[in-house]
Biopython code that builds the backbone (N, CA, C, O; Angstrom):
import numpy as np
from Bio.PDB.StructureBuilder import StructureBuilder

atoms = [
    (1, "UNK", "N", (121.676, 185.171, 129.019)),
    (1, "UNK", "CA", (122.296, 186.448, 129.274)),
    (1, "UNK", "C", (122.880, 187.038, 127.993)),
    (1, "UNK", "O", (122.743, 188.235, 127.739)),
    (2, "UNK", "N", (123.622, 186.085, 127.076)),
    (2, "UNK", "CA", (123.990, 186.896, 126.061)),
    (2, "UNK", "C", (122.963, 186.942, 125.400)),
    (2, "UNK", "O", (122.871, 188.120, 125.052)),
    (3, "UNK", "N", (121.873, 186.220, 124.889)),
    (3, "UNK", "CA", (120.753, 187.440, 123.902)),
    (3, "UNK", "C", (119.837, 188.319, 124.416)),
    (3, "UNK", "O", (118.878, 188.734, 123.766)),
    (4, "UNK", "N", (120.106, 188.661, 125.679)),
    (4, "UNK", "CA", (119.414, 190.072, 126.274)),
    (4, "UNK", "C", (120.660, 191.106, 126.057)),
    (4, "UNK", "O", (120.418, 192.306, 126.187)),
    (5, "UNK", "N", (122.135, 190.635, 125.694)),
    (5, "UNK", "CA", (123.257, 191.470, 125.817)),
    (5, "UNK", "C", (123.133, 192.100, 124.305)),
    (5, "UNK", "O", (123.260, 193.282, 123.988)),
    (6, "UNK", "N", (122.814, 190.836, 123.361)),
    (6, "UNK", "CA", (122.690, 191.245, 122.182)),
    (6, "UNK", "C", (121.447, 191.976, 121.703)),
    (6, "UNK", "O", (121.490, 192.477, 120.579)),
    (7, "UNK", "N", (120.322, 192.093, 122.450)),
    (7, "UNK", "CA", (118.952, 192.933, 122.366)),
    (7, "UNK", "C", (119.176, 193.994, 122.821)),
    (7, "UNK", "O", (118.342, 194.843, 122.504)),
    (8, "UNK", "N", (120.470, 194.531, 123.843)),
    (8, "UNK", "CA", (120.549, 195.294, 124.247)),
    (8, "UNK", "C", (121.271, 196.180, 122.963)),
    (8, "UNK", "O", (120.722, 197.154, 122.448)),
    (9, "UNK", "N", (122.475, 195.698, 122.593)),
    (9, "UNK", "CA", (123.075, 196.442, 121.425)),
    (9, "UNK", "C", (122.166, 196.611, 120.591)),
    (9, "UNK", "O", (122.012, 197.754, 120.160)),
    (10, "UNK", "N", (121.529, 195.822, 120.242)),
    (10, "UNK", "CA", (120.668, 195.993, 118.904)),
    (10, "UNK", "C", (119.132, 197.284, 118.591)),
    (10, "UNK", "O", (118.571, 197.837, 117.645)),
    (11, "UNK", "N", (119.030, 197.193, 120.391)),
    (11, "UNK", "CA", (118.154, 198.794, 120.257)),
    (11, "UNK", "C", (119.001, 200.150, 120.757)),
    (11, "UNK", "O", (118.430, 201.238, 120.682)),
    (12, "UNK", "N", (120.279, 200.076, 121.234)),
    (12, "UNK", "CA", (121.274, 200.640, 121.268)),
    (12, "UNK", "C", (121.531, 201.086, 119.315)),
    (12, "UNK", "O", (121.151, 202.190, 118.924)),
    (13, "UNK", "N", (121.994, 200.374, 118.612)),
    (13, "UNK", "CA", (122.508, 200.652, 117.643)),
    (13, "UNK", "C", (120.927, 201.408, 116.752)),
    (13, "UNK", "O", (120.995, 202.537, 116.266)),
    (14, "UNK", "N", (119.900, 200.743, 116.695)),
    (14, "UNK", "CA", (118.508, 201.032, 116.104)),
    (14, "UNK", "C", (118.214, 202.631, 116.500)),
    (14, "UNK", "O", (117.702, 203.384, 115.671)),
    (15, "UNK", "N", (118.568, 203.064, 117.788)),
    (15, "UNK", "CA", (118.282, 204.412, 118.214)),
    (15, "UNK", "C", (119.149, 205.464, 117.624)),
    (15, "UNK", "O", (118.808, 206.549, 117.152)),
    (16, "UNK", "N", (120.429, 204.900, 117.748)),
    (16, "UNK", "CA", (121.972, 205.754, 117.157)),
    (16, "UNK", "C", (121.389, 206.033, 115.221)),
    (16, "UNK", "O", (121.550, 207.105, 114.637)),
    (17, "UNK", "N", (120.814, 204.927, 114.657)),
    (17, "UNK", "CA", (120.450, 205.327, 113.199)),
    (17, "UNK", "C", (118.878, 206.031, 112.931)),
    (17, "UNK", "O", (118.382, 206.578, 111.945)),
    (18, "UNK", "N", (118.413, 205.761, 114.179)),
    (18, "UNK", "CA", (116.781, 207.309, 114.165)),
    (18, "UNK", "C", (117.281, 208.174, 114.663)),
    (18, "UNK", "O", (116.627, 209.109, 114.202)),
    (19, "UNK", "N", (118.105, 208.661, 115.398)),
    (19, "UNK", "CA", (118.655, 209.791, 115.954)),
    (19, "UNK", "C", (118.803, 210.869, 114.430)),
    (19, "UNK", "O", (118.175, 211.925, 114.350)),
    (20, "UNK", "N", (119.532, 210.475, 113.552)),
    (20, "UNK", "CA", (119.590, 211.814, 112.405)),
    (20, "UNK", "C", (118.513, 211.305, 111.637)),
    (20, "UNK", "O", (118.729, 212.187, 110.805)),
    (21, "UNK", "N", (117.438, 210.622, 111.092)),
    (21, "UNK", "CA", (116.610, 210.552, 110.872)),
    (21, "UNK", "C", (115.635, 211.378, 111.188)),
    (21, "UNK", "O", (114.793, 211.803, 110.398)),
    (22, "UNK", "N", (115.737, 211.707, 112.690)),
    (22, "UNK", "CA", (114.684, 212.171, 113.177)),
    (22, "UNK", "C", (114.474, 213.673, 113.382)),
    (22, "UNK", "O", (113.416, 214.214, 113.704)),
    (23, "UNK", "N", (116.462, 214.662, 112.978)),
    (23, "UNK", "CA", (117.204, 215.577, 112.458)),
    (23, "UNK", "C", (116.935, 215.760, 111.827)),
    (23, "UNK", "O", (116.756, 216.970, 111.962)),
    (24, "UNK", "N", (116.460, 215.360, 110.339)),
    (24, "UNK", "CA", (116.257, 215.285, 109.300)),
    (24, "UNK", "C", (114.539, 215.653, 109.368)),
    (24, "UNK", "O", (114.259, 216.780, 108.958)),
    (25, "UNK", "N", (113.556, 214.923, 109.777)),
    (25, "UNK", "CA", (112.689, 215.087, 109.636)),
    (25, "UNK", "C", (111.731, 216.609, 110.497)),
    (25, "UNK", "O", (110.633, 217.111, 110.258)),
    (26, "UNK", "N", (112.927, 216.960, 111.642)),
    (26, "UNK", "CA", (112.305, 217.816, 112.442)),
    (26, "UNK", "C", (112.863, 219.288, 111.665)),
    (26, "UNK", "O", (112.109, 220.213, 111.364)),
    (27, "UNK", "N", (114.371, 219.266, 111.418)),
    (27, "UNK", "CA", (114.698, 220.321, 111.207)),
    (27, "UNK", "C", (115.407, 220.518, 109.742)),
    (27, "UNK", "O", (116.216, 221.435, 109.881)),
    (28, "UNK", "N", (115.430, 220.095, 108.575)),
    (28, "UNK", "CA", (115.782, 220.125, 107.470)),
    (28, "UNK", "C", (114.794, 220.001, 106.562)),
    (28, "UNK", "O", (114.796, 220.618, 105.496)),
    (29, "UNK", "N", (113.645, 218.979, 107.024)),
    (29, "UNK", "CA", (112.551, 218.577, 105.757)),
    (29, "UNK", "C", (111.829, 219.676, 105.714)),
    (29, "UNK", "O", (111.178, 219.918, 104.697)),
    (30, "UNK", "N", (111.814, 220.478, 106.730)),
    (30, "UNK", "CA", (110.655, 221.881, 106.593)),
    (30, "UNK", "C", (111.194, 223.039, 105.773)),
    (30, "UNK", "O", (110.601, 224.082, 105.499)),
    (31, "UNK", "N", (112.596, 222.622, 105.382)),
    (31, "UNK", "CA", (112.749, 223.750, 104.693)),
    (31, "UNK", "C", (111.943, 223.563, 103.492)),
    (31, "UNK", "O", (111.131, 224.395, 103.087)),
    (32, "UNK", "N", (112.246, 222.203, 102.817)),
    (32, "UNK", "CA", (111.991, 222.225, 100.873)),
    (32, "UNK", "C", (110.532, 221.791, 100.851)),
    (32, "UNK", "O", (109.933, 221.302, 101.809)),
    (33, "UNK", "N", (110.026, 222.033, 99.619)),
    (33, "UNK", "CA", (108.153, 221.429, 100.057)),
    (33, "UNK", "C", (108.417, 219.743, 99.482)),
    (33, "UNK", "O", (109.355, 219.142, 98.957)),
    (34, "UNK", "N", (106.959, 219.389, 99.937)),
    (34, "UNK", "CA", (106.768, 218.110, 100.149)),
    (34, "UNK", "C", (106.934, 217.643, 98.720)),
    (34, "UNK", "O", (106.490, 218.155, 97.692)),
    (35, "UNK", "N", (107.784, 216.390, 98.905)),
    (35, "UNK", "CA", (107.458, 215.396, 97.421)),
    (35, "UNK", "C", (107.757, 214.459, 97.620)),
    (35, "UNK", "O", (108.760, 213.978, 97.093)),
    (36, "UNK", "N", (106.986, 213.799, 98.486)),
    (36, "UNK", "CA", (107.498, 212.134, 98.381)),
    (36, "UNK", "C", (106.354, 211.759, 97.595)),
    (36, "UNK", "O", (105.257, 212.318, 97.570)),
    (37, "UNK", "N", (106.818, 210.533, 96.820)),
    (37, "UNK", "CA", (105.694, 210.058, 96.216)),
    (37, "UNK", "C", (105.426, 208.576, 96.956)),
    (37, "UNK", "O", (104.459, 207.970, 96.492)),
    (38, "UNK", "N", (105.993, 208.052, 97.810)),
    (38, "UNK", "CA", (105.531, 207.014, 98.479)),
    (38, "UNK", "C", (104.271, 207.364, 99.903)),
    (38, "UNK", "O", (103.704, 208.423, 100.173)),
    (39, "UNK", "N", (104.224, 206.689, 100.241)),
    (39, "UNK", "CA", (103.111, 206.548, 101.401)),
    (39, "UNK", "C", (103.616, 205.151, 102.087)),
    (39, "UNK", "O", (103.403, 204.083, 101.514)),
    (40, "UNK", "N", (104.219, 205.205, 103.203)),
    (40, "UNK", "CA", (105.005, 206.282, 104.862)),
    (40, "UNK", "C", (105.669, 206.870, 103.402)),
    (40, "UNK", "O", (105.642, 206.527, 102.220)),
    (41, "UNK", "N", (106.269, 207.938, 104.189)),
    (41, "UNK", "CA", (107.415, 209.189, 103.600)),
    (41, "UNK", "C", (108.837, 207.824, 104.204)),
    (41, "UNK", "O", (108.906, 206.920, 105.037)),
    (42, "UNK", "N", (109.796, 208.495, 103.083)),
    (42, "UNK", "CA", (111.061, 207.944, 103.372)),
    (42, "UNK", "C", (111.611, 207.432, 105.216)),
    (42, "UNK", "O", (112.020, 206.487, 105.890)),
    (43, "UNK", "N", (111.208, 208.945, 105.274)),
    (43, "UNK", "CA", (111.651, 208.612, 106.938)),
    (43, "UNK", "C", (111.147, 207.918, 107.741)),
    (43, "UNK", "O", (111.651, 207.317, 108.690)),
    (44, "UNK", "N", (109.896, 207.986, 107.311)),
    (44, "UNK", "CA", (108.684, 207.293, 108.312)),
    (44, "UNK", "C", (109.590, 205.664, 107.699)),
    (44, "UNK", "O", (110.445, 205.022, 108.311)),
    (45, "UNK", "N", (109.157, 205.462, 106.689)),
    (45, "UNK", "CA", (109.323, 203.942, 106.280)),
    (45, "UNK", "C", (110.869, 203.164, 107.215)),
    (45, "UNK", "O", (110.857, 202.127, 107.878)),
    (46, "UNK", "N", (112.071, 204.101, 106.950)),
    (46, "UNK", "CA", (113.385, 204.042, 107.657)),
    (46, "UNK", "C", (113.017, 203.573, 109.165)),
    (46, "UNK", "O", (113.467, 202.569, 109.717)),
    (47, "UNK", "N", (112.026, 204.592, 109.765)),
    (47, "UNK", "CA", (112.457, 204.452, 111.290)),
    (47, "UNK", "C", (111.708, 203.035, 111.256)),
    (47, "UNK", "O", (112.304, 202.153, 111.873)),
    (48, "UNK", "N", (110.891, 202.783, 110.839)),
    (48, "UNK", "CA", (109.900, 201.694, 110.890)),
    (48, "UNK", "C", (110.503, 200.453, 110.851)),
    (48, "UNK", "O", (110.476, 199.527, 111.661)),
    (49, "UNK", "N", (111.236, 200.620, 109.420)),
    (49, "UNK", "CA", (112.409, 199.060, 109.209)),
    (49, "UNK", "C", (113.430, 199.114, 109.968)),
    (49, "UNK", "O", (113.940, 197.997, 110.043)),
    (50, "UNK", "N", (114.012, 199.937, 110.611)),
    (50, "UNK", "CA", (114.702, 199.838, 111.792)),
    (50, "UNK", "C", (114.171, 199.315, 112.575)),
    (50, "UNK", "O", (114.456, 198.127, 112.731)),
    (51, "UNK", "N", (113.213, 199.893, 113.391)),
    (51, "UNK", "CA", (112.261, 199.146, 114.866)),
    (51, "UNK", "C", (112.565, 197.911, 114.576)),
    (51, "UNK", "O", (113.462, 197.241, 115.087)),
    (52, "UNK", "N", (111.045, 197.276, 112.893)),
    (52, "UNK", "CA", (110.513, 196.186, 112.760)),
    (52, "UNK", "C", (111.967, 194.777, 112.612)),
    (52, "UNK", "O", (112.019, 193.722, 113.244)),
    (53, "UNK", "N", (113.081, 195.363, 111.443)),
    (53, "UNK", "CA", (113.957, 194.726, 111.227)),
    (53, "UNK", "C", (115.262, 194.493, 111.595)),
    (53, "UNK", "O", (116.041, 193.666, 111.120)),
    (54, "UNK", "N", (115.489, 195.521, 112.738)),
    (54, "UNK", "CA", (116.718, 195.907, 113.262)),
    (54, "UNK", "C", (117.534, 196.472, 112.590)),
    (54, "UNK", "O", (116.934, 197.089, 111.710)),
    (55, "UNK", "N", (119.154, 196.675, 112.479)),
    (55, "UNK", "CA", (119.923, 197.954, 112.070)),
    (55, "UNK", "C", (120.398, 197.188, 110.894)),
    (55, "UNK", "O", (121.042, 198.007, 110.237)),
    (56, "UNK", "N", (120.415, 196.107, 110.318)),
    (56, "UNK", "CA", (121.261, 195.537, 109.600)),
    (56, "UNK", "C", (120.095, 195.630, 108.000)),
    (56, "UNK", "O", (120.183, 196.295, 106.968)),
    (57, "UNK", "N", (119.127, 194.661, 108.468)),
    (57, "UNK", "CA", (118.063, 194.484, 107.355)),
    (57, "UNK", "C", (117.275, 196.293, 107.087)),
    (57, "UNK", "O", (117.159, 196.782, 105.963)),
    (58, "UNK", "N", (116.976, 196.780, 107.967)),
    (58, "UNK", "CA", (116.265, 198.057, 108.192)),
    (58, "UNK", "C", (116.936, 198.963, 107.349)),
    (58, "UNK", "O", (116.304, 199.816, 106.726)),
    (59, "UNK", "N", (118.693, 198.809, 107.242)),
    (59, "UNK", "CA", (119.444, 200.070, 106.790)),
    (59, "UNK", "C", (119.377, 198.837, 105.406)),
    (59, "UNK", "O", (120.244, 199.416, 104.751)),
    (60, "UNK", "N", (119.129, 198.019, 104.806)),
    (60, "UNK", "CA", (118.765, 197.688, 103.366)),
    (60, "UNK", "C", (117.376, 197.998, 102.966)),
    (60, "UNK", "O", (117.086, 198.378, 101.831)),
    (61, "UNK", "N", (116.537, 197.830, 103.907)),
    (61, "UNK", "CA", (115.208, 197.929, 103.099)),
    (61, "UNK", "C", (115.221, 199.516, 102.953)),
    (61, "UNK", "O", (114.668, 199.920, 101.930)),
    (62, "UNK", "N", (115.697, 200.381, 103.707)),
    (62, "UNK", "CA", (115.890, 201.977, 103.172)),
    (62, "UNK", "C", (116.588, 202.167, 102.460)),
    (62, "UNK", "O", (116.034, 202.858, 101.606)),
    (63, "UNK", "N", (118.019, 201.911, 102.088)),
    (63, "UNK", "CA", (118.687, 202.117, 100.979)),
    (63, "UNK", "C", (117.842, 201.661, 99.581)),
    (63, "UNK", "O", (117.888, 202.355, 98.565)),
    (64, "UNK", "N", (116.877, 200.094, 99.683)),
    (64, "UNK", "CA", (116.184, 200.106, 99.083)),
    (64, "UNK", "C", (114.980, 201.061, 98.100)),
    (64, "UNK", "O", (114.688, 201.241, 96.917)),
    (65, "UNK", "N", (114.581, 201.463, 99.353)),
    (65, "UNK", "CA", (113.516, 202.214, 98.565)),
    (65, "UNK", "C", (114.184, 203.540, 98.510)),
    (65, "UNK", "O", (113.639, 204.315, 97.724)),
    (66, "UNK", "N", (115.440, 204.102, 99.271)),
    (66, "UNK", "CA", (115.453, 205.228, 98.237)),
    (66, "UNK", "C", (115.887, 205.380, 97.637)),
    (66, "UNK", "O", (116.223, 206.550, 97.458)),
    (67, "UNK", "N", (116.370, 204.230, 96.611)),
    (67, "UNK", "CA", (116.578, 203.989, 95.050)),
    (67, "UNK", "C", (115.801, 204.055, 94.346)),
    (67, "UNK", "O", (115.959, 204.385, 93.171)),
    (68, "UNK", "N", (114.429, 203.668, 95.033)),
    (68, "UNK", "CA", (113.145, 203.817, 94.170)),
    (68, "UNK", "C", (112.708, 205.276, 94.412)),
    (68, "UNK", "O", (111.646, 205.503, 93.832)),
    (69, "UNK", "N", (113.156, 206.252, 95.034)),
    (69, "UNK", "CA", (112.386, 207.204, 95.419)),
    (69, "UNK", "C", (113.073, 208.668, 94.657)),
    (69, "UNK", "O", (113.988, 209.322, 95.158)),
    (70, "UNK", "N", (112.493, 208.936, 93.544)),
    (70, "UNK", "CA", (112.864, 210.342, 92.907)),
    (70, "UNK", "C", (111.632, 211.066, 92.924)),
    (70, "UNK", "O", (110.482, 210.732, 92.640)),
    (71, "UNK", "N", (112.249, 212.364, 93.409)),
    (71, "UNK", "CA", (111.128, 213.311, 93.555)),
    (71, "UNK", "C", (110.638, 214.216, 92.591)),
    (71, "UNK", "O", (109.615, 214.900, 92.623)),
    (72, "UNK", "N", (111.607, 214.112, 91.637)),
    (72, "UNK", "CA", (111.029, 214.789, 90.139)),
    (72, "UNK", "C", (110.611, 213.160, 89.731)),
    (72, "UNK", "O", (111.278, 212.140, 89.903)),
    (73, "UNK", "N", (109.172, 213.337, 89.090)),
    (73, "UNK", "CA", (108.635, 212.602, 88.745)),
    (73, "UNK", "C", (109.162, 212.067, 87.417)),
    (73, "UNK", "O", (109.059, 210.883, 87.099)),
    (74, "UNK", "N", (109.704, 212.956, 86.698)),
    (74, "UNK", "CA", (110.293, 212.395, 85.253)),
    (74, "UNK", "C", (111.304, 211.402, 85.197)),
    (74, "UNK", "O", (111.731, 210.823, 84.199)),
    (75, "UNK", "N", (111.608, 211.282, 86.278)),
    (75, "UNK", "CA", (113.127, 210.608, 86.066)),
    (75, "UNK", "C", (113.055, 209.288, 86.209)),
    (75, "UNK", "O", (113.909, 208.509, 85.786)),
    (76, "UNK", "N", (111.900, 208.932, 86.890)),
    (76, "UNK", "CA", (111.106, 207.676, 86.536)),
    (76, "UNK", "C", (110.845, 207.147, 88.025)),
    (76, "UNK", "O", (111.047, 207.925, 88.958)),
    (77, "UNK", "N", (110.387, 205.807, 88.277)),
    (77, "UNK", "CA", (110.160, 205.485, 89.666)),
    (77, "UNK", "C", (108.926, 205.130, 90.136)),
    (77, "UNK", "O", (107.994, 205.920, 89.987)),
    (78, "UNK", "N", (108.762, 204.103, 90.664)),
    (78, "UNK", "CA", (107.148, 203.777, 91.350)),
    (78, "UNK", "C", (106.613, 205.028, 92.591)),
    (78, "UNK", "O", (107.267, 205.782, 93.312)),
    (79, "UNK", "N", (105.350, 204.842, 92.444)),
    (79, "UNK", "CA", (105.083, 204.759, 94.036)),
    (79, "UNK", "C", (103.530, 204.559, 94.193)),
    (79, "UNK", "O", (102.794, 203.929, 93.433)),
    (80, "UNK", "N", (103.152, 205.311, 95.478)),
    (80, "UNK", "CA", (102.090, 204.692, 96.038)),
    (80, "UNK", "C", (102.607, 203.945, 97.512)),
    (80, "UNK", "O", (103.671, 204.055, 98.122)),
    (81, "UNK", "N", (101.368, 203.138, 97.799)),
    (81, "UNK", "CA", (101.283, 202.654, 99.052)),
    (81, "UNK", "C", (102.094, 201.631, 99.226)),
    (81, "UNK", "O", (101.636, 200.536, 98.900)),
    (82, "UNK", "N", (103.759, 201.691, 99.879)),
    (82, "UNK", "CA", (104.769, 200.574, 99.896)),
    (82, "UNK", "C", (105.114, 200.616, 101.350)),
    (82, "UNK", "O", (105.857, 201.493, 101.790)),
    (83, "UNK", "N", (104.391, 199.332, 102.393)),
    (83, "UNK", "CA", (104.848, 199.562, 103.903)),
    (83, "UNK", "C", (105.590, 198.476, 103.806)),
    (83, "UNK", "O", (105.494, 197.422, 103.178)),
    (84, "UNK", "N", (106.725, 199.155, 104.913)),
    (84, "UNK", "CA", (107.435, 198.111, 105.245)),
    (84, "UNK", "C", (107.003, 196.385, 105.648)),
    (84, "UNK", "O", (106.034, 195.950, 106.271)),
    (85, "UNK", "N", (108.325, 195.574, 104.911)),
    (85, "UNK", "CA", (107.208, 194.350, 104.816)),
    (85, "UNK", "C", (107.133, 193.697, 106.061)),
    (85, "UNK", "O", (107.789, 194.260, 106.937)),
    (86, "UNK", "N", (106.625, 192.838, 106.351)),
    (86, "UNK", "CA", (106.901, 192.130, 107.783)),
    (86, "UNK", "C", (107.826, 191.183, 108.143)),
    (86, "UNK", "O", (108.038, 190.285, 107.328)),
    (87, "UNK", "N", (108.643, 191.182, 109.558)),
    (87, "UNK", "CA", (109.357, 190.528, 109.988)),
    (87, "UNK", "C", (108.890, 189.150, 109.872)),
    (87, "UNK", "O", (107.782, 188.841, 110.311)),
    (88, "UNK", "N", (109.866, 188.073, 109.160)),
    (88, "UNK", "CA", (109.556, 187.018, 108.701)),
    (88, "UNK", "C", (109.215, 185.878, 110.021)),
    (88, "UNK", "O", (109.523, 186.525, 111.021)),
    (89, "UNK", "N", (108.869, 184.895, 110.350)),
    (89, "UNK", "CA", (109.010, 184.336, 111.675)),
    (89, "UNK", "C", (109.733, 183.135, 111.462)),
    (89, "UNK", "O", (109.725, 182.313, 112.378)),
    (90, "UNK", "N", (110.537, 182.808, 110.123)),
    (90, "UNK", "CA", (111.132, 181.829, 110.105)),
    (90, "UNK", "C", (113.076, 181.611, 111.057)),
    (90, "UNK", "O", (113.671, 180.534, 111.007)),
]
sb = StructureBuilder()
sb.init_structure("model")
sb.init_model(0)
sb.init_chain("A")
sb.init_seg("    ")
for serial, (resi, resn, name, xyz) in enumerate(atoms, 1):
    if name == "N":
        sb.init_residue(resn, " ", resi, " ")
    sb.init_atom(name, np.array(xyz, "f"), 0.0, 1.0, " ", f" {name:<3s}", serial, name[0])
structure = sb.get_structure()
């Protein structure tokens, strides 16, 4: 009973951090033009490591990459094809 209590919070809390994500992607990103240089886009990658990793690891692997993620290209920064990695099974 308690780790269905705790699965319960945990897509409880996962929904509460795509909720402005998903703000973001419907009604703010259309204003400025496109420049992500990754492949998923920021958001995409976010909601993803949320689902895949839950709210704890998910909100690092996004803070992650959008350290890596400048949209003026000069300022330096990878990109290309970076998917979220997979949930470990250990």
């Amino acid at each position: 009973m308690l780790k269905s209590a705790l699965e319960a919070v945990r897509r409880i809390a996962v929904a509460l951090l795509i909720a402005p994500i998903r703000f973001y992607r419907y009604f703010i990103s259309p204003m400025f033009p496109p420049a992500c240089r990754f492949t998923p886009t920021c958001s995409q990658y976010a909601i993803e490591a949320l689902r895949v990793h839950g709210p704890l690891k998910g909100l690092y692997l996004t803070a992650r990459r959008l350290s890596r993620c400048h949209p003026i290209r000069w300022l330096g920064g990878s990109h290309g094809f970076d998917p979220v990695p997979p949930r470990s099974t250990e």
